[in-house]
C-alpha positions in Angstrom: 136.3 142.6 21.1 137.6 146.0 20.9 141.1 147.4 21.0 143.1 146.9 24.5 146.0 149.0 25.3 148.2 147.7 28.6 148.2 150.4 31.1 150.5 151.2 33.8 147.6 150.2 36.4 147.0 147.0 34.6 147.8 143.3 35.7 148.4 141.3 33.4 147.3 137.5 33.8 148.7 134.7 32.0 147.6 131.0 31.4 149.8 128.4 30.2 148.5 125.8 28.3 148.1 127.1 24.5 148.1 130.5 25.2 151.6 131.2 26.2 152.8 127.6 25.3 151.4 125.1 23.1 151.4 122.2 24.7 149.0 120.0 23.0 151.0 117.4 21.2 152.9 117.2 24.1 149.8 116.5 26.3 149.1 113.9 23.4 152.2 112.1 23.5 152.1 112.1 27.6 149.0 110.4 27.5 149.8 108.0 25.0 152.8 106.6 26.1 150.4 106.9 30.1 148.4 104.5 28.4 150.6 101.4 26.9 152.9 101.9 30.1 149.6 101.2 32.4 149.2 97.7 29.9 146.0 99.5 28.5 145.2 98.1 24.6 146.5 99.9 22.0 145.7 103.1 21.8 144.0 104.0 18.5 143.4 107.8 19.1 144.8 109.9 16.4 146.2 113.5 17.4 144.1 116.4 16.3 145.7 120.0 16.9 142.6 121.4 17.3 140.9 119.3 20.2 143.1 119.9 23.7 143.7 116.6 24.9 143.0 116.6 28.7 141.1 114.5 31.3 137.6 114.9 30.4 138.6 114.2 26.3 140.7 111.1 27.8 137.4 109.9 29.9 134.7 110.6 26.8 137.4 108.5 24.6 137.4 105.7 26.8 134.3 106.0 28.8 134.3 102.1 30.4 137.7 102.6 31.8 138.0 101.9 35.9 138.2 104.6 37.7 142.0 103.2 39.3 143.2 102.8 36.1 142.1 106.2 34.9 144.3 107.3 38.5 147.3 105.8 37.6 147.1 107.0 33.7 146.8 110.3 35.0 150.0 109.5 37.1 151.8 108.0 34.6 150.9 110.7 32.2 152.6 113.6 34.6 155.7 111.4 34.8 155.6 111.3 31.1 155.5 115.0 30.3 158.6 116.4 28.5 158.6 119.8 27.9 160.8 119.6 25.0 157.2 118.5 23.0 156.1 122.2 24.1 156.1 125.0 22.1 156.7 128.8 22.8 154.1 131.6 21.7 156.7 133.9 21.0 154.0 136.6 20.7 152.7 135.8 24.0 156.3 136.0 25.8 157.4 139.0 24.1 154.8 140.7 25.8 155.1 139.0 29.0 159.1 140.1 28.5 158.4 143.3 27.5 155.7 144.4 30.8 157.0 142.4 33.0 159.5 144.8 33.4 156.9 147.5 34.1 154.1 145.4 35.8 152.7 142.7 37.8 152.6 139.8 35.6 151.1 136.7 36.9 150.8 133.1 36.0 147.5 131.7 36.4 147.2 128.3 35.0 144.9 124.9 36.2 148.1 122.9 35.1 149.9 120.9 38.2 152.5 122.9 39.6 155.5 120.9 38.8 155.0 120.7 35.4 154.1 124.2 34.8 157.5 124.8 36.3 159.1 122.5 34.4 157.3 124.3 31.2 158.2 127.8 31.6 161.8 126.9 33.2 162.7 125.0 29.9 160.9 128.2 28.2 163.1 130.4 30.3 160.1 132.6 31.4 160.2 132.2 35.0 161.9 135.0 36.1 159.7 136.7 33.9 156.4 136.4 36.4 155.9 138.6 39.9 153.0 135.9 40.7 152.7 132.0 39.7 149.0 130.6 40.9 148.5 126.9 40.0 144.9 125.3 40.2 143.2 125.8 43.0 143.4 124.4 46.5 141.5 120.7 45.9 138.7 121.6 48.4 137.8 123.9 46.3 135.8 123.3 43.3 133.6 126.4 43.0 136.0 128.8 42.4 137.3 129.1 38.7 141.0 130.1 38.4 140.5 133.7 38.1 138.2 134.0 40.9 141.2 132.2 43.0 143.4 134.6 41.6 141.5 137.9 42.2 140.9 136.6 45.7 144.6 135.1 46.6 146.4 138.7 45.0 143.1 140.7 45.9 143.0 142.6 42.8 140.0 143.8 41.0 138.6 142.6 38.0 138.9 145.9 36.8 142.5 146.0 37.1 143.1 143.1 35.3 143.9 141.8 31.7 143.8 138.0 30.9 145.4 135.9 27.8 143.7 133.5 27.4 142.6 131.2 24.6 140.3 128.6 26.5 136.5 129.8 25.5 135.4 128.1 29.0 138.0 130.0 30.8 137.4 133.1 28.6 133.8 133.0 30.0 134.8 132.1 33.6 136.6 135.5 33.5 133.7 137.6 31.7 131.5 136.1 34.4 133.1 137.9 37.6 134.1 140.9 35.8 137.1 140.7 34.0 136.3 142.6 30.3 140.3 142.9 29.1 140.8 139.7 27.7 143.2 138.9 25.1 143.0 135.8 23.2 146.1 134.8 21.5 144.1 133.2 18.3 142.8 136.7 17.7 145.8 139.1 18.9 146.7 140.7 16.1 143.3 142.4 16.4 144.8 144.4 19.4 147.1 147.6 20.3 149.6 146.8 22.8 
């Protein structure tokens, strides 16, 4: 990718999970202790930095599992979220500090609401963001979380530059026009 320099017209979007904050282990540990408090066997999974551990990782690890007890795992698991397991990028909020001052800087992020809230309070970033957009509306599957947040702000693609470190998502954006996206594995590649 080439060079990106934030300018005064630009929107800056940012996602949450390991792009602004890591919040892998913590996912990890949520899950794990989701999945002796649901009286599940022991759970012989061993925690790999590199691999995001989310729904679809939890459902190819344990592919047999009822569908009612993956639901309440997925309960238990929100309940068991701490924050505290999180970790800040502190590159990633020193430039949401820094242009957040000068622009509209908005929180896009497929994480439940509550617990986003609960990340970037505990970060103290929230007064940091013009915009928070969590998920999208449940009956709506076809949109990607860009697309819901181009159409819910209406702002062009063109307008916009993401932070991002999903490769899915990264794609997702590419796909309906977004071209200014920063990943935060590869930042030191840009001018801010």
């Amino acid at each position: 990718m080439e060079n990106i320099t934030i300018r005064p017209h630009h929107v800056l979007f940012f996602d949450l999970d390991d792009t602004l904050v890591d919040t892998n282990h913590a996912n990890f540990l949520a899950y794990q202790s989701a999945f002796l408090l649901a009286d599940q066997c022991d759970f012989h999974v061993t925690y790999d930095p590199s691999i995001r551990f989310n729904r679809k990782i939890f459902q190819q690890i344990f592919p047999d599992m009822e569908e009612s007890v993956f639901r309440k795992i997925i309960q238990l698991k929100e309940k068991q979220f701490q924050s505290t397991n999180t970790h800040l990028n502190t590159q990633m909020a020193d430039i949401l500090r820094k242009y957040s001052k000068t622009h509209q800087t908005v929180l896009v992020t497929d994480c439940n609401e509550n617990r986003a809230k609960a990340i970037i309070s505990h970060h103290k970033l929230l007064e940091y963001f013009s915009d928070l957009l969590f998920g999208r509306p449940e009956n709506n599957t076809e949109e990607n979380k860009y697309q819901y947040a181009i159409r819910t702000l209406n702002i062009p693609p063109a307008s916009i530059i993401v932070f991002e470190n999903d490769e899915q998502n990264i794609a997702a954006a590419q796909e309906i026009g977004i071209t200014q996206i920063i990943n935060p594995k590869k930042i030191n590649c840009y001018v801010l």
